[in-house]
N, C-alpha and C positions, 0 to 999 in steps of 0.2 A: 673426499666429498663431505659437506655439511650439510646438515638440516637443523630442523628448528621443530621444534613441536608447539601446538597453540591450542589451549582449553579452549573449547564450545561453552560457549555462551548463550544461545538460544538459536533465534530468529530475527533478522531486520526485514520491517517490510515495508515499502515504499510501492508508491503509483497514484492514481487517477481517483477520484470518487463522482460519484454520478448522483447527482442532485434535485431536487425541488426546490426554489426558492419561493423567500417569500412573495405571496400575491398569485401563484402555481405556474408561474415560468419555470421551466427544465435549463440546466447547466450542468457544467462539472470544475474538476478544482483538482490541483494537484495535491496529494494529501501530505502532511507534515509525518516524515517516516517514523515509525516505532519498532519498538522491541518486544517479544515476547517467547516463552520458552517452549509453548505449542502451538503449531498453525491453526488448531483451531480456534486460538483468544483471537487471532485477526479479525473475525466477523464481530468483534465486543469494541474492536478498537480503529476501526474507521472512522475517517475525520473528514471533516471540512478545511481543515487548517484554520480552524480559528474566524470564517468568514461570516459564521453564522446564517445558516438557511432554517426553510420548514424541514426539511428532509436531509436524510442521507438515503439515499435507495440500493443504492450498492458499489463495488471499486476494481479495475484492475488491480489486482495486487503482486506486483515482482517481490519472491520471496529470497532471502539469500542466510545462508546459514551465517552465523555470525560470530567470532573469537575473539579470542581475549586480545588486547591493542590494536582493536577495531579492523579486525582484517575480516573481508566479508564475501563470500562465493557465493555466486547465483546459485538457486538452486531451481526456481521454476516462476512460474505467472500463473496466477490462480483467478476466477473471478468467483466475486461474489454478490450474492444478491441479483436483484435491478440493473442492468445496464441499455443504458440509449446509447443513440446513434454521436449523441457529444463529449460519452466518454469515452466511447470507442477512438472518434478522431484526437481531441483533444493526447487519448494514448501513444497514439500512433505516431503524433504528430511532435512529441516530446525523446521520443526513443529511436 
């Protein structure tokens, strides 16, 4: 039998973010995923991906532990913040 062993790298976390844009229309937006080495930096590093709104209010966030040559296991969905009824669908509606 073979195995493989693979250093932990942190966390990747990808999902949905829940929006205000500007002019105070509500949206949301799939977020561009990142990386970090404690779940709690998630709530510092939600995005917009770049679309520029007034807001971020808050994100589904699928968590997954994350190793070295990018191998990555779920490990849970967390929300944070603010969440409407469009990032819920928009969630839902991607996974």
């Amino acid at each position: 039998m073979k195995s493989k062993t693979l250093k932990w790298q942190g966390y990747y976390i990808s999902g949905v973010a829940d929006l205000t844009l500007w002019g105070g229309g509500k949206g949301s937006i799939e977020m561009k995923g990142f990386t970090c080495q404690h779940i709690r930096e998630a709530r510092y590093k939600i995005n917009d991906n770049g679309f520029g709104v007034e807001n971020i209010n808050g994100a589904i966030c699928d968590i997954f532990r994350f190793y070295e040559n990018g191998f990555k296991e779920y490990a849970r969905t967390v929300r944070i913040g603010k969440i409407g009824e469009y990032a819920e669908e928009a969630y839902y509606n991607t996974r």
